[in-house]
N, CA, C and O atoms as a Maestro MAE file, in Angstrom:
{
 s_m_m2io_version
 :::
 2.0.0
}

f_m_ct {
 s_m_title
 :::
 protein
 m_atom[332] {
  # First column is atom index #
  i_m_mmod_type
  r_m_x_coord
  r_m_y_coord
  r_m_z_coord
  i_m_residue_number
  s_m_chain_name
  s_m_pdb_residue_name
  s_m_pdb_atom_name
  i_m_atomic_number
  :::
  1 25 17.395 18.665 30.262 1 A "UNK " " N  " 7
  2 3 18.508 18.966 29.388 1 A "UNK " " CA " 6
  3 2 18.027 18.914 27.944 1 A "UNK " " C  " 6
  4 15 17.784 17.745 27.647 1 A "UNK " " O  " 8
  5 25 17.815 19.707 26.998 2 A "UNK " " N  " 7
  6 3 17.789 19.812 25.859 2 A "UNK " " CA " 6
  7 2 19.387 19.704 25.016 2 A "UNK " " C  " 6
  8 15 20.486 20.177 25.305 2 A "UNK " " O  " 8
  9 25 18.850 18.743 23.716 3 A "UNK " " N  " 7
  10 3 19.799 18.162 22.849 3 A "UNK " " CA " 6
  11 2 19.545 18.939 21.664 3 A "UNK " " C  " 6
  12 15 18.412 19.322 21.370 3 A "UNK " " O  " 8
  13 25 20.621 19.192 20.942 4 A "UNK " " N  " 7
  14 3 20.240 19.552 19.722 4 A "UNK " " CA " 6
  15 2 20.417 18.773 18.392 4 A "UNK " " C  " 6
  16 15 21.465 18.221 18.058 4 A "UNK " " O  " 8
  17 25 19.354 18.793 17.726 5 A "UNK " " N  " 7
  18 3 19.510 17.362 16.511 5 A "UNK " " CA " 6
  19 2 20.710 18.206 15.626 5 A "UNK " " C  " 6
  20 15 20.881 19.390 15.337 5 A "UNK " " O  " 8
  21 25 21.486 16.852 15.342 6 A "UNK " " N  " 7
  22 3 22.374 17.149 14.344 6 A "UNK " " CA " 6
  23 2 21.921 16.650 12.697 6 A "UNK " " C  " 6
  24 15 20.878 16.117 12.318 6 A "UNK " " O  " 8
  25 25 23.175 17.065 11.899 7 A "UNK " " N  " 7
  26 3 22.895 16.828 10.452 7 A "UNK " " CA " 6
  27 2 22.803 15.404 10.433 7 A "UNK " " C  " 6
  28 15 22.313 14.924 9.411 7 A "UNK " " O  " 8
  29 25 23.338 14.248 11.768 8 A "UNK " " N  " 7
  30 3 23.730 12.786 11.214 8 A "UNK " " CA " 6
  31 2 21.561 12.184 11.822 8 A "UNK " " C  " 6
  32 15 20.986 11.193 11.371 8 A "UNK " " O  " 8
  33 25 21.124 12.908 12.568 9 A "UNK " " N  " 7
  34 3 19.994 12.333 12.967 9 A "UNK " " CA " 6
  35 2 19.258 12.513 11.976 9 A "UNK " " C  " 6
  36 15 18.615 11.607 11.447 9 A "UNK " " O  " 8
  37 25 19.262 14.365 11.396 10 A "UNK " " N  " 7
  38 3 18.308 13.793 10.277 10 A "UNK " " CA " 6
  39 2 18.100 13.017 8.968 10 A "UNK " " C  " 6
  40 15 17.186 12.611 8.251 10 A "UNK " " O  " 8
  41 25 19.798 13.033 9.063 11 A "UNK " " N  " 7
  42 3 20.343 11.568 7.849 11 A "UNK " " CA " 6
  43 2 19.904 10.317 8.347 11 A "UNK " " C  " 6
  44 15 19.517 9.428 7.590 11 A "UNK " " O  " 8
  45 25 19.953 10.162 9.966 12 A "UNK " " N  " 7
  46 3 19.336 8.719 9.862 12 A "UNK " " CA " 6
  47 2 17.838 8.924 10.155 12 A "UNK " " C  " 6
  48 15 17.403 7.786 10.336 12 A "UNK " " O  " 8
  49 25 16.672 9.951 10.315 13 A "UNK " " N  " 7
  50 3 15.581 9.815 10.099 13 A "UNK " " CA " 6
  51 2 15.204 9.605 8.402 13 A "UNK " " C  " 6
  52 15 14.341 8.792 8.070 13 A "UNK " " O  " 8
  53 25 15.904 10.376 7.451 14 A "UNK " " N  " 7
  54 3 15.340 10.035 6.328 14 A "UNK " " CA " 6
  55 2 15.647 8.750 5.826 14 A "UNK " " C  " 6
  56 15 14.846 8.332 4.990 14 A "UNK " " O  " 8
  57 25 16.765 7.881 6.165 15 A "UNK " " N  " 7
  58 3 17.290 6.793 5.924 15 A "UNK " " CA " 6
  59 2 16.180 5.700 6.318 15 A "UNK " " C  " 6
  60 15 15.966 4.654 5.705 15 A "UNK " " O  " 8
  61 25 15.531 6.151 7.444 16 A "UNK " " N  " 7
  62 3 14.333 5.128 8.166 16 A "UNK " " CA " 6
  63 2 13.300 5.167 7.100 16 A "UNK " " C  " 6
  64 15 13.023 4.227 6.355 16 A "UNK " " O  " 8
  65 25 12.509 6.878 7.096 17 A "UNK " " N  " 7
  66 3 11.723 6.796 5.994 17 A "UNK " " CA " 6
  67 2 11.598 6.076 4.741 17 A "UNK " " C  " 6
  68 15 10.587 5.489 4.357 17 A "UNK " " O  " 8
  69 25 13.230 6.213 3.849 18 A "UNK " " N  " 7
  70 3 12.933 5.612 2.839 18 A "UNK " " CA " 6
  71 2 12.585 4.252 2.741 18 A "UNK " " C  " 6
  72 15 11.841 3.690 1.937 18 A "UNK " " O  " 8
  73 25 13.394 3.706 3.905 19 A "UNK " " N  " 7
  74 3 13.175 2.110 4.172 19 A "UNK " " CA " 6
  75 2 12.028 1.695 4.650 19 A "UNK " " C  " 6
  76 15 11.719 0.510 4.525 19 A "UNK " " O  " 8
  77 25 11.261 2.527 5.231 20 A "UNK " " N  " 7
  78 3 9.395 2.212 5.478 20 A "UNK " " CA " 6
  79 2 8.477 2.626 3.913 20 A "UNK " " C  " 6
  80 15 7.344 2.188 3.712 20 A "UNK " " O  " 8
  81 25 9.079 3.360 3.102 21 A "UNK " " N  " 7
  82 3 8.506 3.882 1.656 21 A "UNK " " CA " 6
  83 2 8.992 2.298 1.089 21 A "UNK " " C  " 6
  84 15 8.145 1.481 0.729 21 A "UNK " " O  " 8
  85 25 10.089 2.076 1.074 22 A "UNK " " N  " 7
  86 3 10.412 0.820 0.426 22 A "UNK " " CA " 6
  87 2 9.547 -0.316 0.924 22 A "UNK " " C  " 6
  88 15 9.107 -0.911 -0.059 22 A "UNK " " O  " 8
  89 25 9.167 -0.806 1.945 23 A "UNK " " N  " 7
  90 3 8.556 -1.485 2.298 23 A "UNK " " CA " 6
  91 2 7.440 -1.612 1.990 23 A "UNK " " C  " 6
  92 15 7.162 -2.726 1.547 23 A "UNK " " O  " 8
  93 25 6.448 -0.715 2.059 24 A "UNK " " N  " 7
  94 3 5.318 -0.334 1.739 24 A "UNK " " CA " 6
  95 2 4.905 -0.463 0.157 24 A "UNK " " C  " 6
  96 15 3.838 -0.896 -0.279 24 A "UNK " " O  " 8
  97 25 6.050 0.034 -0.601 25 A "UNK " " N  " 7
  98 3 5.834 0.226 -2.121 25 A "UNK " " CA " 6
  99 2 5.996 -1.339 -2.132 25 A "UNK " " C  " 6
  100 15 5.068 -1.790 -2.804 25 A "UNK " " O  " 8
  101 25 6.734 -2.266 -1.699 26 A "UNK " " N  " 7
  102 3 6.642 -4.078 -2.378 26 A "UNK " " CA " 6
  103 2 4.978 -4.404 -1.966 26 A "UNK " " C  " 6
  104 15 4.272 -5.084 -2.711 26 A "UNK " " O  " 8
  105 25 4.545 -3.902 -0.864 27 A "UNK " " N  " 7
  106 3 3.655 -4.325 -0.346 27 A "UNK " " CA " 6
  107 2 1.984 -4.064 -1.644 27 A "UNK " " C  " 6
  108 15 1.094 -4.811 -2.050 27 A "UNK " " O  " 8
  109 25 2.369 -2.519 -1.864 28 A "UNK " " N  " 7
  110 3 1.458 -1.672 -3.257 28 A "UNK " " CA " 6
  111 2 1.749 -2.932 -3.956 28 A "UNK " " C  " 6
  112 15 0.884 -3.783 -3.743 28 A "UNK " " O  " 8
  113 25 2.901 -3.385 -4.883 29 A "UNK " " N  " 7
  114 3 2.905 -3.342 -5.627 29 A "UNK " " CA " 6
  115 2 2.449 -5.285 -5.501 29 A "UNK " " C  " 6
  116 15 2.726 -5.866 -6.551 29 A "UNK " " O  " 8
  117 25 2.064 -5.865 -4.810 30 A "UNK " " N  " 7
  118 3 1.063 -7.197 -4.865 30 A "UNK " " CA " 6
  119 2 0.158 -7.311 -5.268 30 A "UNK " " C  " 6
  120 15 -0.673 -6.518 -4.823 30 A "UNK " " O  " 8
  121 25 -0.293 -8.197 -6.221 31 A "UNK " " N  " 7
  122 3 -1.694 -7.823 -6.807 31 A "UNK " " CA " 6
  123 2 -2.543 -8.262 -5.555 31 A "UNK " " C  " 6
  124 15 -2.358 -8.903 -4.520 31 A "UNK " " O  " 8
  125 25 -4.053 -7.271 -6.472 32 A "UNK " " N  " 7
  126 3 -4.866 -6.979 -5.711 32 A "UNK " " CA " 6
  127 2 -4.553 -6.586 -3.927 32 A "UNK " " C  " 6
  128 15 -5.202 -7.049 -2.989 32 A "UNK " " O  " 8
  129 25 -3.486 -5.699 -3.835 33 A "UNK " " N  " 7
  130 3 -3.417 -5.358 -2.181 33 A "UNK " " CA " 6
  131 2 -4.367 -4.291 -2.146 33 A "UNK " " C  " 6
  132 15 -4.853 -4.145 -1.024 33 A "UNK " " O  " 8
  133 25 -4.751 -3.570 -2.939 34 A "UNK " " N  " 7
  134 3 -5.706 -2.625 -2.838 34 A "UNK " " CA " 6
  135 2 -6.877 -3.545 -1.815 34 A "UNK " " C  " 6
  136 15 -7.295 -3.028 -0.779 34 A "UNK " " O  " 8
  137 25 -7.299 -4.846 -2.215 35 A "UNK " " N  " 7
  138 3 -8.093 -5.260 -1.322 35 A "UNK " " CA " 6
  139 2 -7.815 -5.998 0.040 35 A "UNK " " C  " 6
  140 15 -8.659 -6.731 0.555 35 A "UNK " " O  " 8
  141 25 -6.841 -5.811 0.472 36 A "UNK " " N  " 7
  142 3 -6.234 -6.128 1.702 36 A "UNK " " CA " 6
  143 2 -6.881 -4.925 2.650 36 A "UNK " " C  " 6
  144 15 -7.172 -3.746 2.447 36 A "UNK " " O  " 8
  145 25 -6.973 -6.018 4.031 37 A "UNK " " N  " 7
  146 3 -7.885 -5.480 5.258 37 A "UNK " " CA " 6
  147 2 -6.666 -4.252 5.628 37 A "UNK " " C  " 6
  148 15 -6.955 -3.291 6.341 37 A "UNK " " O  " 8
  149 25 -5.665 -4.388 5.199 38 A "UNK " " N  " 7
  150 3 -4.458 -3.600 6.078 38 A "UNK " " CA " 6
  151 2 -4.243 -2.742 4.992 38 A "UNK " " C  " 6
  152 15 -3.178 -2.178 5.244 38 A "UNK " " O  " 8
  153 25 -4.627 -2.384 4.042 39 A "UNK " " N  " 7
  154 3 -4.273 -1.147 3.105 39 A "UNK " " CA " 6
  155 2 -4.548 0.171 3.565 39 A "UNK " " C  " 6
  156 15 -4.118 1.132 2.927 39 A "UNK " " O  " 8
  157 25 -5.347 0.352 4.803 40 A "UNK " " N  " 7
  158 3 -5.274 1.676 4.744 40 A "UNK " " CA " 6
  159 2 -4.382 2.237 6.410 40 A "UNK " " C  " 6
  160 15 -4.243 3.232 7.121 40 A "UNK " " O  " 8
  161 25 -4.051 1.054 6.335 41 A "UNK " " N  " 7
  162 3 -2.641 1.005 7.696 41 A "UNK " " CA " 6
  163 2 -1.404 1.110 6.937 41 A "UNK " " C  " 6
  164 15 -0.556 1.927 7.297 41 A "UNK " " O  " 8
  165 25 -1.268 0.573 6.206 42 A "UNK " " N  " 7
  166 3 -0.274 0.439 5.440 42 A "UNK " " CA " 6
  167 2 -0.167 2.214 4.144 42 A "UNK " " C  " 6
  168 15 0.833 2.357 3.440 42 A "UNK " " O  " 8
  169 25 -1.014 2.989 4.118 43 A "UNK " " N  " 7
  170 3 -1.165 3.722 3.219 43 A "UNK " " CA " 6
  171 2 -0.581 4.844 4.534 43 A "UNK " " C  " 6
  172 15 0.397 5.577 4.386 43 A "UNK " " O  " 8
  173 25 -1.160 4.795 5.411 44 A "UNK " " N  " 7
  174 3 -1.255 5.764 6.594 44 A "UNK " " CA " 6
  175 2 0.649 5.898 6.884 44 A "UNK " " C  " 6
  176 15 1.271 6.899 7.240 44 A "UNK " " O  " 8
  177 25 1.021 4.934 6.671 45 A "UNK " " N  " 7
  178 3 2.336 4.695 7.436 45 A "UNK " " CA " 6
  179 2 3.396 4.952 6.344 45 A "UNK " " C  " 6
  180 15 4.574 5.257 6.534 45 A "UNK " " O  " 8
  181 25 2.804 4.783 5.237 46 A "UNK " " N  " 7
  182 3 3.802 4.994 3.697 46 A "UNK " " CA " 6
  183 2 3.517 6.815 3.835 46 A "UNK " " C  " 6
  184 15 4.376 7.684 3.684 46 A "UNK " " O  " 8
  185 25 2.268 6.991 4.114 47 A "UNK " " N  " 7
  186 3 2.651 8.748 3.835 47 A "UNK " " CA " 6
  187 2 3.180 9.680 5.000 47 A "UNK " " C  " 6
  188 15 3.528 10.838 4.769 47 A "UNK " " O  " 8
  189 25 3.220 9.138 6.219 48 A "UNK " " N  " 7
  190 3 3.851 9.351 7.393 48 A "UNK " " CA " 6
  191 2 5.101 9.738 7.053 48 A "UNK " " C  " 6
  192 15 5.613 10.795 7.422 48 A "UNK " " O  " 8
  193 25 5.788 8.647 6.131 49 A "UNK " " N  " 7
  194 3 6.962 8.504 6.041 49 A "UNK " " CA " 6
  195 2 7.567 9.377 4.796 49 A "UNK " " C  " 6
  196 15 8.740 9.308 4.427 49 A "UNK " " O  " 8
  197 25 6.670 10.120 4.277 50 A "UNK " " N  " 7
  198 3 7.160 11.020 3.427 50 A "UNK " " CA " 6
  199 2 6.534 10.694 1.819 50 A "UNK " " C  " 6
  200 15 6.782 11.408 0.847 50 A "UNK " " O  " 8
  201 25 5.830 9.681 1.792 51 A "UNK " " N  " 7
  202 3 5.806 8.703 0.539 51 A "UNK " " CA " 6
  203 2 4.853 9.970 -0.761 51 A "UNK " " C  " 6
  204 15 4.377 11.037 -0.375 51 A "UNK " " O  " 8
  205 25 4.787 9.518 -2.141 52 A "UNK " " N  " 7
  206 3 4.428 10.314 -2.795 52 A "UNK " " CA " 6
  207 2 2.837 9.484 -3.180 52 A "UNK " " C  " 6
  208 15 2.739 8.356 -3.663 52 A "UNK " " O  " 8
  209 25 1.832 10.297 -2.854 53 A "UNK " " N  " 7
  210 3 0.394 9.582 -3.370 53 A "UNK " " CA " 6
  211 2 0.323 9.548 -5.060 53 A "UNK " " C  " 6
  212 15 -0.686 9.050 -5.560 53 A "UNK " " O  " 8
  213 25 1.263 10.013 -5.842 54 A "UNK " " N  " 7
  214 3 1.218 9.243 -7.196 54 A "UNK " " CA " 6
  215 2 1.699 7.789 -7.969 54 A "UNK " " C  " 6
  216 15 1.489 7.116 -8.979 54 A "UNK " " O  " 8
  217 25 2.579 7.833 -6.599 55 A "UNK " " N  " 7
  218 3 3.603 6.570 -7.036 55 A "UNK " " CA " 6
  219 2 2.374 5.103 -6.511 55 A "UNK " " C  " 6
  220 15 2.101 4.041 -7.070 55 A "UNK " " O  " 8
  221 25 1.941 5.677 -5.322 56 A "UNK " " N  " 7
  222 3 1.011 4.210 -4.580 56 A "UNK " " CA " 6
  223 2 -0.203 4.453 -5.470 56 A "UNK " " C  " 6
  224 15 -0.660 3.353 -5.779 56 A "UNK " " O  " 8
  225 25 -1.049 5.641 -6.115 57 A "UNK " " N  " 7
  226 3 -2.012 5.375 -7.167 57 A "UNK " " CA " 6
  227 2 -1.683 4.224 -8.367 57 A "UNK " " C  " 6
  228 15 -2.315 3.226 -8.713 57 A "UNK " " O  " 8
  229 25 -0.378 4.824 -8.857 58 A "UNK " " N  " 7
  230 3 -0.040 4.215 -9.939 58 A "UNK " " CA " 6
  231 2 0.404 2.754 -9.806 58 A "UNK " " C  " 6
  232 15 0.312 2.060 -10.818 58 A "UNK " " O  " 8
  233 25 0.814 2.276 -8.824 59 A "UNK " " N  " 7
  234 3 1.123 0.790 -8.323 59 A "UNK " " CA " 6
  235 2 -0.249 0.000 -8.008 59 A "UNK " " C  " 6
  236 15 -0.516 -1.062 -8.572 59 A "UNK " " O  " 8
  237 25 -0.942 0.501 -7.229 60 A "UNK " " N  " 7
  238 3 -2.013 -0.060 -7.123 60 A "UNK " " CA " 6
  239 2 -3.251 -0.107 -8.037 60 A "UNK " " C  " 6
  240 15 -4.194 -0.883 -8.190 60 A "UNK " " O  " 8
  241 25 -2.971 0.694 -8.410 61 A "UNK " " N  " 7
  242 3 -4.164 0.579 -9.957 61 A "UNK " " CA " 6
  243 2 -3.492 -0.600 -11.173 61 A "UNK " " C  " 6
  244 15 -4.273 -1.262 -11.858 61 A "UNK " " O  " 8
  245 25 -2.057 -0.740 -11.314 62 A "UNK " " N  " 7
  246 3 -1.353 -1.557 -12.086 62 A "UNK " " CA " 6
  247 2 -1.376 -2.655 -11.636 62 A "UNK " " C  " 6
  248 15 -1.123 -3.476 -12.517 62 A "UNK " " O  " 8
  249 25 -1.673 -3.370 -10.079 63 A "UNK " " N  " 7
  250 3 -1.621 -4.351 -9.781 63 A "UNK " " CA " 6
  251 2 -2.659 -4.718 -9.247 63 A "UNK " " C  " 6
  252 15 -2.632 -5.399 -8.223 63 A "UNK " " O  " 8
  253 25 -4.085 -4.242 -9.988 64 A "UNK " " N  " 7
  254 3 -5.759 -4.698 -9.415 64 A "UNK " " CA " 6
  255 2 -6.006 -5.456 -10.355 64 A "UNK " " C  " 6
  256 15 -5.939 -4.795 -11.391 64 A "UNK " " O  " 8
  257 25 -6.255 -6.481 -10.556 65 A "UNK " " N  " 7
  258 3 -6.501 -7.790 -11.559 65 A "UNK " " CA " 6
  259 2 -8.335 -8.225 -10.968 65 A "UNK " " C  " 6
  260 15 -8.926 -9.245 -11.322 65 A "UNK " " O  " 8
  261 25 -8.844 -7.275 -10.142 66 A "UNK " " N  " 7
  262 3 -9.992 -7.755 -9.810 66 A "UNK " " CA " 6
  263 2 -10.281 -9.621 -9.379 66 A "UNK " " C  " 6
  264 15 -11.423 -9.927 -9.036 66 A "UNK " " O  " 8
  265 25 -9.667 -10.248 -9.412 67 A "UNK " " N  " 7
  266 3 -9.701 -11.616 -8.984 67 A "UNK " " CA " 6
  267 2 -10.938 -12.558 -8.317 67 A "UNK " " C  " 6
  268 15 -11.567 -13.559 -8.660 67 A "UNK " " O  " 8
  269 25 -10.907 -11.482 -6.961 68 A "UNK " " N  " 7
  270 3 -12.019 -11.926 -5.781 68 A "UNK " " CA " 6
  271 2 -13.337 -11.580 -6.709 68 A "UNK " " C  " 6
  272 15 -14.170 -12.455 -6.943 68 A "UNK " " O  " 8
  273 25 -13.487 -9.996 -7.311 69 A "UNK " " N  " 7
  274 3 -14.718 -9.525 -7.520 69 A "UNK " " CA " 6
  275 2 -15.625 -10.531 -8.911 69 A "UNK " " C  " 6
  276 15 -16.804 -10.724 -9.209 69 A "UNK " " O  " 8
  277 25 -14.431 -10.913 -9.391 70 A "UNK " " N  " 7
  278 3 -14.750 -11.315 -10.675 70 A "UNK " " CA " 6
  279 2 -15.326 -12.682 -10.090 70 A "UNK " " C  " 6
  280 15 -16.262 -12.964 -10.839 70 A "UNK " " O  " 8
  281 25 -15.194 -13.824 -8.953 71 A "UNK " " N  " 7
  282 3 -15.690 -14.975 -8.636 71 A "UNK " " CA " 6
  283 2 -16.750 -14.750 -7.948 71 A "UNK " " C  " 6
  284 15 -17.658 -15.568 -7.799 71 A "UNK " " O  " 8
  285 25 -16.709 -13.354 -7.364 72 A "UNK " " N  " 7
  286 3 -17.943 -13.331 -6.629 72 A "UNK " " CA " 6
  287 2 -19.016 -13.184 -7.701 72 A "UNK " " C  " 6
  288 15 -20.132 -13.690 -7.588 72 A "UNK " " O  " 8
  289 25 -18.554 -12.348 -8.919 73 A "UNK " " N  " 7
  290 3 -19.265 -11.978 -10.178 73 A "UNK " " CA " 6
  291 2 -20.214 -13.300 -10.660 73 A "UNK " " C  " 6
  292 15 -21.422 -13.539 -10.650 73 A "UNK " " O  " 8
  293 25 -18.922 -14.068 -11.112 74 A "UNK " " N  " 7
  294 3 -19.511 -15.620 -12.001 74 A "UNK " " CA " 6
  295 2 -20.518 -16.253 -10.464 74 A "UNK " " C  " 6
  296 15 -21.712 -16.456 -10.689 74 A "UNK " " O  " 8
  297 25 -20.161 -16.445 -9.451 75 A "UNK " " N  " 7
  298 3 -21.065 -17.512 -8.748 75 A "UNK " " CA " 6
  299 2 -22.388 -16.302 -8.518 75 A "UNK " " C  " 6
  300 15 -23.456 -16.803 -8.166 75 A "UNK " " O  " 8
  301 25 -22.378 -15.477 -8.613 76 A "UNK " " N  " 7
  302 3 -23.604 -14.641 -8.388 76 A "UNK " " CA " 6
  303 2 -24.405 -14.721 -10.123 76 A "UNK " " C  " 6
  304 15 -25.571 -14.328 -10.146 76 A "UNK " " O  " 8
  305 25 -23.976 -15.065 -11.087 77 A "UNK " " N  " 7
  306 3 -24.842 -15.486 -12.029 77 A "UNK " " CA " 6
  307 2 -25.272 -16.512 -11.726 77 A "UNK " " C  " 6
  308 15 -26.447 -16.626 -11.377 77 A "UNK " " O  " 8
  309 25 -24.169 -17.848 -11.797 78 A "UNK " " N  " 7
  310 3 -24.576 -19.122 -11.507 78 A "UNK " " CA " 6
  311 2 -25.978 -19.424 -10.559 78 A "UNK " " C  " 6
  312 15 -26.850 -20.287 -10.659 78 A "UNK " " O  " 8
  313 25 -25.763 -18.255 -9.557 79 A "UNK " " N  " 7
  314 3 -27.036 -18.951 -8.577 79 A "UNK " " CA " 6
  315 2 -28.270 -18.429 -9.355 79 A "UNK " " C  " 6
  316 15 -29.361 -18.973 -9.184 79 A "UNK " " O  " 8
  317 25 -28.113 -17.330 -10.251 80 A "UNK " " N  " 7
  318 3 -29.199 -16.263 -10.975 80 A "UNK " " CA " 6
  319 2 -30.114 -17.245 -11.631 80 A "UNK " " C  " 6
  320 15 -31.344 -17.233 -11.666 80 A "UNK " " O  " 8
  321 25 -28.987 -18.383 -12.315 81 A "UNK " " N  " 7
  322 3 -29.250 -19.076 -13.328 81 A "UNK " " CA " 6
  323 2 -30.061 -20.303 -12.852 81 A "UNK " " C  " 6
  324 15 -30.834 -20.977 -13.535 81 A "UNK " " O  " 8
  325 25 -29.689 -20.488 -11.356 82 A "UNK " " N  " 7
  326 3 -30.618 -21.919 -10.360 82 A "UNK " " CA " 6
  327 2 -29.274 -23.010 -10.845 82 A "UNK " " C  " 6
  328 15 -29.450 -24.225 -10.940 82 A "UNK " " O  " 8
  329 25 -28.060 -22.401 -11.097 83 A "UNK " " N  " 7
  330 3 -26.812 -23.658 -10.711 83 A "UNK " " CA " 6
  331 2 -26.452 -23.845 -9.366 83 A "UNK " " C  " 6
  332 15 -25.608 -24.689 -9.064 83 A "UNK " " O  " 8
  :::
 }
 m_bond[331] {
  # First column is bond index #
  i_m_from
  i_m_to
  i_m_order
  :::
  1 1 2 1
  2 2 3 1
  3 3 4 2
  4 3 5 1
  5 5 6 1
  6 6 7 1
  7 7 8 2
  8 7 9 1
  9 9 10 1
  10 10 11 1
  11 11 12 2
  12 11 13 1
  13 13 14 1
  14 14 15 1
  15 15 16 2
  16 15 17 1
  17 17 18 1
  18 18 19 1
  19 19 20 2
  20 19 21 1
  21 21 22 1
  22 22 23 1
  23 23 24 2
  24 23 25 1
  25 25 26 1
  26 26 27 1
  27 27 28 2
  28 27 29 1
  29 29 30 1
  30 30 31 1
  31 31 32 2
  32 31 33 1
  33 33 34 1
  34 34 35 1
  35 35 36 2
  36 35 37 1
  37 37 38 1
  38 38 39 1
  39 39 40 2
  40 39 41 1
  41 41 42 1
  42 42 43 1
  43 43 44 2
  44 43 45 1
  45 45 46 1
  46 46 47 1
  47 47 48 2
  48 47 49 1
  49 49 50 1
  50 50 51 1
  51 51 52 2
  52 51 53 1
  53 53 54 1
  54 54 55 1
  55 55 56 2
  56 55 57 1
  57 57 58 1
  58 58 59 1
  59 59 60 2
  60 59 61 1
  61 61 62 1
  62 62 63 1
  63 63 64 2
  64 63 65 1
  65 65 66 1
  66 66 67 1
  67 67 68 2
  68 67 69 1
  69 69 70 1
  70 70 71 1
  71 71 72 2
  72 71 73 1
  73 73 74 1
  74 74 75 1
  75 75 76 2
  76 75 77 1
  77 77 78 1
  78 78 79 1
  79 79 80 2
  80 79 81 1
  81 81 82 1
  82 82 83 1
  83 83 84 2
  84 83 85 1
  85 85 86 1
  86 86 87 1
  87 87 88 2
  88 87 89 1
  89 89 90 1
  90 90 91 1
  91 91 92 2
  92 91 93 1
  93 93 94 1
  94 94 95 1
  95 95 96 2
  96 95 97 1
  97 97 98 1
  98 98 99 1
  99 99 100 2
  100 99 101 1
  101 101 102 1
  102 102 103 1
  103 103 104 2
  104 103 105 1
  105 105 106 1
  106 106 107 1
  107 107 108 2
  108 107 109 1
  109 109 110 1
  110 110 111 1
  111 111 112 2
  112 111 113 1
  113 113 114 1
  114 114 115 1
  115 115 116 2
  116 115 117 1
  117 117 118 1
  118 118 119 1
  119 119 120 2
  120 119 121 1
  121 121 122 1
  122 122 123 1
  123 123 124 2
  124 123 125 1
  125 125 126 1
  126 126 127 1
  127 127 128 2
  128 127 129 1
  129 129 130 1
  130 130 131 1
  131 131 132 2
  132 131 133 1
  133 133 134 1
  134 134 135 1
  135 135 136 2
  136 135 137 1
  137 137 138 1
  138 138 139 1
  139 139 140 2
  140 139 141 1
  141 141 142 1
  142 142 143 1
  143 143 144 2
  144 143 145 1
  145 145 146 1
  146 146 147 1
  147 147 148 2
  148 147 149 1
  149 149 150 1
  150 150 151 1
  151 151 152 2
  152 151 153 1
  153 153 154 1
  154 154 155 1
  155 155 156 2
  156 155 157 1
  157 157 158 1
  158 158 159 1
  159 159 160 2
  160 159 161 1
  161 161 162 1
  162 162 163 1
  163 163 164 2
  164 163 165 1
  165 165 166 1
  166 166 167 1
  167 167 168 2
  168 167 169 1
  169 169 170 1
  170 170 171 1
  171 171 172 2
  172 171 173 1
  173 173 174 1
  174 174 175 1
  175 175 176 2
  176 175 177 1
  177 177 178 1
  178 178 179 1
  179 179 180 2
  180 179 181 1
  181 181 182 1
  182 182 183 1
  183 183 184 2
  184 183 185 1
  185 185 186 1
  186 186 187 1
  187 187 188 2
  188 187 189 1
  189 189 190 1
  190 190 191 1
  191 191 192 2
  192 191 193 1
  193 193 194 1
  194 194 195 1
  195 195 196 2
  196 195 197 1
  197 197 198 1
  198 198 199 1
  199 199 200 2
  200 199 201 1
  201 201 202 1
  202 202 203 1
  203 203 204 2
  204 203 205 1
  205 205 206 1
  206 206 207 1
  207 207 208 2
  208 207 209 1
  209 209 210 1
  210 210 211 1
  211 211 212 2
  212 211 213 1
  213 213 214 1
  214 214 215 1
  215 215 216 2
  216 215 217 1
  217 217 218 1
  218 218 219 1
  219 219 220 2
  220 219 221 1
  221 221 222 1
  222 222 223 1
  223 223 224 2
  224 223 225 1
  225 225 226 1
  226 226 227 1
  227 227 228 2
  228 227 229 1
  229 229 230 1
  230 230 231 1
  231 231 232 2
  232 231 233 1
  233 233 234 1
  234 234 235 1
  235 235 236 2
  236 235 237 1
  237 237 238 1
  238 238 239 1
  239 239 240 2
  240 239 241 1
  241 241 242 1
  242 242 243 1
  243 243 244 2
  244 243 245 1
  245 245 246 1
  246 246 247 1
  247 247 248 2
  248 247 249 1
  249 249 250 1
  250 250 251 1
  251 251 252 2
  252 251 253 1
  253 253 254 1
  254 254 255 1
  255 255 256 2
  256 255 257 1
  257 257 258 1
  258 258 259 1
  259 259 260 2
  260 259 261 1
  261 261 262 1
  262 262 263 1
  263 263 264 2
  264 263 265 1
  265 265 266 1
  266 266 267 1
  267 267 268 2
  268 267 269 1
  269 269 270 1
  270 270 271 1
  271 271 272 2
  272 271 273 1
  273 273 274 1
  274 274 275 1
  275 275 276 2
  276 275 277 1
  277 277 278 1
  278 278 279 1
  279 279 280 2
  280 279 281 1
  281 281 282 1
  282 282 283 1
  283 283 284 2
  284 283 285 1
  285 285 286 1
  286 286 287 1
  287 287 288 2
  288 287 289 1
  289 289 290 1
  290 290 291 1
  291 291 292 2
  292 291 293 1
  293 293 294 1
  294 294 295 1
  295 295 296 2
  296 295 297 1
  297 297 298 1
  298 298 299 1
  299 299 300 2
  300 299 301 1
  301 301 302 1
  302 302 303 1
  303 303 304 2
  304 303 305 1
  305 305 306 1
  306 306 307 1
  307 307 308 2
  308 307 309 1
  309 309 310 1
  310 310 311 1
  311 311 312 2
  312 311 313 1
  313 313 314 1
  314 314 315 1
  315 315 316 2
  316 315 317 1
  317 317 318 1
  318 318 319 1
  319 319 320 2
  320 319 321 1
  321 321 322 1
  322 322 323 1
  323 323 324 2
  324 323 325 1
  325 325 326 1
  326 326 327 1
  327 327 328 2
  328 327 329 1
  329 329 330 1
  330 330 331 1
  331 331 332 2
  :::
 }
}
């Protein structure tokens, strides 16, 4: 038996989407998530869902504070130095 989608399914498919875009964008917008093991699960599933690749550039570039790289930075002198 074939169904035919109505106007209310694809109101509630985009309704899902936005709420997986929403999700995803709190997730962008954590610092440093760019370096999270799950960013490119999480990127995969934001554009699935319709999401715009300017909005997650611009979030994630605003919320890279470099943190990790910068300690790995200083203790990789320190040892340079014989601390």
């Amino acid at each position: 038996m074939f169904t035919i989608n109505s106007k209310e399914d694809g109101y509630a498919d985009a309704e899902a989407d936005g709420k997986v875009q929403e999700e995803c964008l709190q997730k962008f917008s954590s610092r440093d998530y760019i370096m999270e093991p799950t960013v490119f699960n999480t990127l995969k599933t934001y554009f699935q869902a319709g999401g715009s690749p300017e909005h997650v550039i611009q979030l994630l570039s605003e919320n890279y504070s470099a943190v990790a790289q910068t300690v790995n930075l200083l203790a990789e002198w320190l040892i340079q130095m014989g601390q």
